[in-house]
N, C-alpha and C positions, 0 to 999 in steps of 0.2 A: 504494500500500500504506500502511495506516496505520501498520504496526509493522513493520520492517526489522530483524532477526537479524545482524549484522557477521560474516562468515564470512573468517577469515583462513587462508593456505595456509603462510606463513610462521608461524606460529603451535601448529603442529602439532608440537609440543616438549612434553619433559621438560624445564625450567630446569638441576631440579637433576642431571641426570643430564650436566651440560658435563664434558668432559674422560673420560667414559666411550667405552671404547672399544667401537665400530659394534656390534658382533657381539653384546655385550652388554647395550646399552639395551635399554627396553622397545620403542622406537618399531621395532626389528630384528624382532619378537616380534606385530607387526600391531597393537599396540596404539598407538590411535591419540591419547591424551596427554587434558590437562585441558581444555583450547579447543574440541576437538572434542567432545567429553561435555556439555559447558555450551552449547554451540550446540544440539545435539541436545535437550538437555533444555526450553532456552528452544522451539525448534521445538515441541517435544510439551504442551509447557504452554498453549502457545498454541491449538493447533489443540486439543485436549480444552476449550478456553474457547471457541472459536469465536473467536476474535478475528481480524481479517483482517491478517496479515503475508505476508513476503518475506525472501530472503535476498538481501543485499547485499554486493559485497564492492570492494576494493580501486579499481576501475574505477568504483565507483558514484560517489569521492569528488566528483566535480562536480555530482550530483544528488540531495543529501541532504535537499534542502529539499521534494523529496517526500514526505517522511514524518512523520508526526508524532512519532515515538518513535522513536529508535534504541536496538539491544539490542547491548553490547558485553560478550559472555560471557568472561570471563577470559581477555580477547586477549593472550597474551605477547609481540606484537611488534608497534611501531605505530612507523611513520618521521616525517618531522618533517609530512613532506604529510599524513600519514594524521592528525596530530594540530592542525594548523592547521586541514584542512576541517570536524574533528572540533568545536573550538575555537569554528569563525565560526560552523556551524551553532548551538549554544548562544546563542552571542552574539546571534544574528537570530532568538531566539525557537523555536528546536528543544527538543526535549527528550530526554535520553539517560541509559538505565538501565546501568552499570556495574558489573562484578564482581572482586574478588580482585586478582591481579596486574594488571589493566587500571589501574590508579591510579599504577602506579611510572611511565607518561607522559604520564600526566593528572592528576597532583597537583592542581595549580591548580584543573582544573575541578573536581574532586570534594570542595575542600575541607579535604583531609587533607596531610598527611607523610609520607609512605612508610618505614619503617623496619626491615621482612622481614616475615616471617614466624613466628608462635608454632611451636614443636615440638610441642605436641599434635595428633596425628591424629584428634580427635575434639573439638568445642568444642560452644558453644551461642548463640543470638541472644536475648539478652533486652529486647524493648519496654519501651520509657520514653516518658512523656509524649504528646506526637502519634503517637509510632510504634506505641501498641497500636491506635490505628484501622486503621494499615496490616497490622499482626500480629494480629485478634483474635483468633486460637487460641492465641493464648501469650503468656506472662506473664514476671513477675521470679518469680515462683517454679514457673512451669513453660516452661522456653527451651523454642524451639527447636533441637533438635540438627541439629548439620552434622559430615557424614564427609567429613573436609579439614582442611587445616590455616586457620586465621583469618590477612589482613595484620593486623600490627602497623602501628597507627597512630596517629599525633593528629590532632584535629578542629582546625582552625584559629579554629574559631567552635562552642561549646560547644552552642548555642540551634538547629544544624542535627541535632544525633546525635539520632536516632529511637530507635538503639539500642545496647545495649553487648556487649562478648562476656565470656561465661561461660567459666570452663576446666572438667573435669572435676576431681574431686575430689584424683585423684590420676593421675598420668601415664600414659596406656594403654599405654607402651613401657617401664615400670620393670615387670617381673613378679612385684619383692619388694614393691611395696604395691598394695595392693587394696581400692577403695570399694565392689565388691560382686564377686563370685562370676558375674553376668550382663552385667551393664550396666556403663558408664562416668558416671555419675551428675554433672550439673554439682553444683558444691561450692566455686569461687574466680572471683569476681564483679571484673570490673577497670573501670576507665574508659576503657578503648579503645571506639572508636566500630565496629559492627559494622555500623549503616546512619547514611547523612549524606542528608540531604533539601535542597537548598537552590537560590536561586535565583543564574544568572549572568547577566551582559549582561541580554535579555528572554526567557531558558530557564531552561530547570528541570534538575537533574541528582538521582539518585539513586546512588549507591554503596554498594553492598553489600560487607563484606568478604571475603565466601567465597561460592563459586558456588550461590549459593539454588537456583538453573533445575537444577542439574543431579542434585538427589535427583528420585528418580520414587516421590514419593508425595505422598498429598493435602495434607497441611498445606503443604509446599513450594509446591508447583505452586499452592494457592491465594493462597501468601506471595505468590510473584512477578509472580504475576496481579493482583494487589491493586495491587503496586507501578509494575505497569504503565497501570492506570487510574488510579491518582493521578498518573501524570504525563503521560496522555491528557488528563482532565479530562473533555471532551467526548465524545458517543455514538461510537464505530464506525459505518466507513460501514453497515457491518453488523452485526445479532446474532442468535443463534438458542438459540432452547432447544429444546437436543437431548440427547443421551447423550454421554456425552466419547467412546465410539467412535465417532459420525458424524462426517464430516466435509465442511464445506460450506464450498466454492471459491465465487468470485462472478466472472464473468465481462463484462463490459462493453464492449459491441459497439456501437461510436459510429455508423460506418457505417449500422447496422444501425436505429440509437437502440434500442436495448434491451439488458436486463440479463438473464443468464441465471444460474439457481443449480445449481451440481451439488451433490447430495447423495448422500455413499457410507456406505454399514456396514462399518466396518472390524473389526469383532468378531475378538477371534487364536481364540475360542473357539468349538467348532465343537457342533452346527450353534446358527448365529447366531440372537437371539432379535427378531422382528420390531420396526423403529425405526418408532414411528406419533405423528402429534400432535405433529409437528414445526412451529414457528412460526420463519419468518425476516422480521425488518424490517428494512428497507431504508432507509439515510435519504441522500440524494438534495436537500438541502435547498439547500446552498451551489451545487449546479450550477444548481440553479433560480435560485436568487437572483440568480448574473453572467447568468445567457439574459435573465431579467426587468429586467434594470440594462440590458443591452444595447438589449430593446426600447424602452425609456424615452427613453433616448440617442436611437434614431432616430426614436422619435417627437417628441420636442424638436426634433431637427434637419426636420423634413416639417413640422412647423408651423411653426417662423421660414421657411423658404423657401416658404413662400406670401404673405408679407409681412402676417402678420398681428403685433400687440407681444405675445410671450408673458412674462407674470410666470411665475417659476417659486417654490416654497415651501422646494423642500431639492434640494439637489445629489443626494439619496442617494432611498431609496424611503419611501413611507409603506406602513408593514408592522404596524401596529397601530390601533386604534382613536384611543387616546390621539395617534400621529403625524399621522391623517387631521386631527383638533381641534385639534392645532397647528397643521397648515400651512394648515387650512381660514380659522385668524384671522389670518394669514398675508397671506394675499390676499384675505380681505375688505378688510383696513386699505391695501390696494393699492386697492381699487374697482374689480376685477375685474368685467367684465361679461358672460362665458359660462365655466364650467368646465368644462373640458374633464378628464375622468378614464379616463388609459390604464389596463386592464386586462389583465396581461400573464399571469395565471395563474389559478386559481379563487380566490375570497376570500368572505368571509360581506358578507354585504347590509347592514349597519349602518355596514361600510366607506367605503361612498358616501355612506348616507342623513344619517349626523350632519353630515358636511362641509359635503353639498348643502344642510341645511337654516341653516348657519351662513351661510353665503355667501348666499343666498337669490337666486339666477341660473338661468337655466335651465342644463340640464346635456348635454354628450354624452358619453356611453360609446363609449369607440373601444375594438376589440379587434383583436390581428393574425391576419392571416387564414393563417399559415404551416401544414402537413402537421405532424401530432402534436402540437400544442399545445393545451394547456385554456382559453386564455384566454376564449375564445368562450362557455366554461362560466361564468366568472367574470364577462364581460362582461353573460350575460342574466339572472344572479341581480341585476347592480347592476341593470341597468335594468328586471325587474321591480319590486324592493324600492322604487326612485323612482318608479314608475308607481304603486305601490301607497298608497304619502304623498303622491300629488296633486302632484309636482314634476316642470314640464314638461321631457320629458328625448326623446331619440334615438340610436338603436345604428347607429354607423358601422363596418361590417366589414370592412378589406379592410388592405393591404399599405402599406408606409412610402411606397413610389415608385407605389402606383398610383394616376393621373391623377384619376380617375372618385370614387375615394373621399379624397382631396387637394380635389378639387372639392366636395364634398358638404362635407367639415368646412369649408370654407371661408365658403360658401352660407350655411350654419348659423349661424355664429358671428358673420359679419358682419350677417345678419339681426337674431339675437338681439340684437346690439349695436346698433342701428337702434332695434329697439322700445323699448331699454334707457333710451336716450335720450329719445325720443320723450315716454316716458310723464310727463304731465303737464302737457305742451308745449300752448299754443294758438298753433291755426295758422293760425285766421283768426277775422273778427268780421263777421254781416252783419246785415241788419234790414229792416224795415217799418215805412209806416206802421199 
């Protein structure tokens, strides 16, 4: 999952209702407190974005570094484990979206001082500097309203606060003054930080002071979404444009090797109006990239144990143009005498052709011969593209351990190297009268 929702069971409180007795809190009343609302909301923001999450909870804390983003909605109870794995994930490059009370045990990480809570029931979020990219529906003179109370806090570091909170003009709980007759109008502008943007260890955190995920409406839910791709950075495995009621699960069936998409209409309004023109992409890039590392590795490993000297150019892969030019001048300056270029996936024809004509050796194109792989695709565009520039070249197909094609690159390579030699060579002198 790329986005993980923190779902706590212990969490499922009114703070300020301690010392009330049972019968009377809300939680007696089926009502189920701020945590559970903020989780929900984050839930629904996400899925109306399409974004791909999960809900995670307590049990997960050994497997955080699954995700790229964690969502910690106005968690009220977090123990010192729940704040250590929380902590190292940051440290080692995670990234974690934070709300409201969740700061009173994550201070540190989020930047601030915890110091309660405002008494207004109704405040605002006003974008400052970097944080209108995160906020662009609103401004210093048009906040964001939030139905909640704002933490009181300070920023430890002034050059993190994205944003400030606004109060309303006049207290929505005094009923003898009044800033309007409708509305609670912000009117008193403070320097409390209402988002802190900043980097820990080699993660990112954001902290919001009041549960943004949990208004169900557009500006919000695109607030949060924002704030969740800013500290993504990177595509989703997936995306789709769809209607916010579709909703589209992705499924990933290894055994299988394939990916399945469910797509539902979940319209509350009846009867539903037909979802068409739906696009999902799929990005699939990084699993490519370890399968194609992998094949590299053994085919590195199949060519030393034939006892041939292999120069290599890079530890890692040539995945550009510009990379093939490098490593091509790479192993000229070696006086490399057959290039050998593994092709582990589809690639464009220029990939080969610049290398090959740097090094100016004859070339083989090896591809692997495994079930569901494109390489075989990638493999006869190179050796077209070399066939086509006149650069004597041969397409070896077959498997890391098979004998037959082990043999063949072998034959190849030491031939080439033969003639490589040769050329030039007088090998003998005869005559006549």
């Amino acid at each position: 999952m790329d986005v993980a929702v923190y779902f706590s069971l212990t969490s499922k409180i009114y703070p300020e209702e301690n010392g009330t007795p049972v019968p009377e809190t809300k939680a007696s009343r089926t009502e189920k407190g701020p945590h559970f609302h903020s989780a929900l909301g984050a839930a629904r923001a996400l899925k109306e974005h399409h974004i791909p999450f999960g809900i995670i909870s307590r049990n997960s804390m050994g497997r955080l570094s699954a995700h790229r983003v964690i969502v910690l909605p106005e968690v009220l109870v977090l123990d010192g484990e729940e704040q250590r794995a929380i902590t190292e994930y940051v440290k080692d490059g995670g990234a974690v979206y934070a709300s409201g009370r969740t700061a009173r045990f994550l201070s540190d990480l989020c930047g601030i001082s915890y110091e309660g809570q405002f008494e207004e029931a109704i405040s605002y979020i006003a974008p400052e500097g970097q944080g209108r990219e995160l906020l662009p529906d609103s401004s210093q003179h048009a906040p964001l309203s939030i139905y909640g109370a704002h933490v009181k806090a300070n920023a430890k570091n002034r050059t993190e606060v994205m944003a400030t909170v606004v109060l309303p003009a006049t207290d929505p709980a005094d009923p003898a003054k009044l800033a309007s007759i409708h509305t609670n109008p912000p009117g008193r502008s403070t320097e409390r930080p209402a988002i802190v943007y900043r980097s820990y260890g080699k993660g990112k955190v954001i902290w919001v002071s009041a549960p943004l995920e949990e208004a169900d409406k557009h500006a919000h839910k695109n607030g949060f979404v924002a704030l969740i791709r800013a500290l993504a950075k990177q595509p989703f495995t997936f995306q789709a444009e769809a209607p916010p009621a579709v909703e589209v699960v992705l499924f990933h069936q290894k055994e299988r090797r394939r990916y399945i998409f469910s797509v539902v209409n979940e319209q509350e309004l009846l009867p539903p109006v037909a979802a068409s023109g739906i696009k999902v992409t799929l990005q699939i890039a990084k699993e490519i990239v370890k399968q194609v590392e992998g094949f590299h590795r053994s085919a590195l490993k199949s060519l030393e144990e034939t006892g041939m000297h292999v120069v290599t150019a890079s530890e890692g892969l040539s995945r550009t143009k510009q990379d093939m030019l490098s490593h091509g001048k790479i192993l000229n300056a070696n006086d490399i005498e057959v290039l050998v270029v593994y092709v582990g996936t589809w690639t464009y024809s220029n990939m080969t052709v610049e290398p090959a004509r740097l090094v100016g050796v004859p070339v083989v194109v090896w591809t692997y011969s495994g079930p569901g792989n494109v390489g075989i695709v990638g493999g006869s565009i190179a050796r077209g593209a070399l066939d086509e520039v006149g650069i004597t070249t041969t397409l070896s197909y077959g498997d890391f351990d098979d004998e037959k094609t082990l043999d063949k690159l072998r034959i190849w390579c030491t031939g080439c190297a033969a003639v490589s030699r040769l050329r030039g060579a007088t090998l003998g002198a005869g005559g006549s009268r």
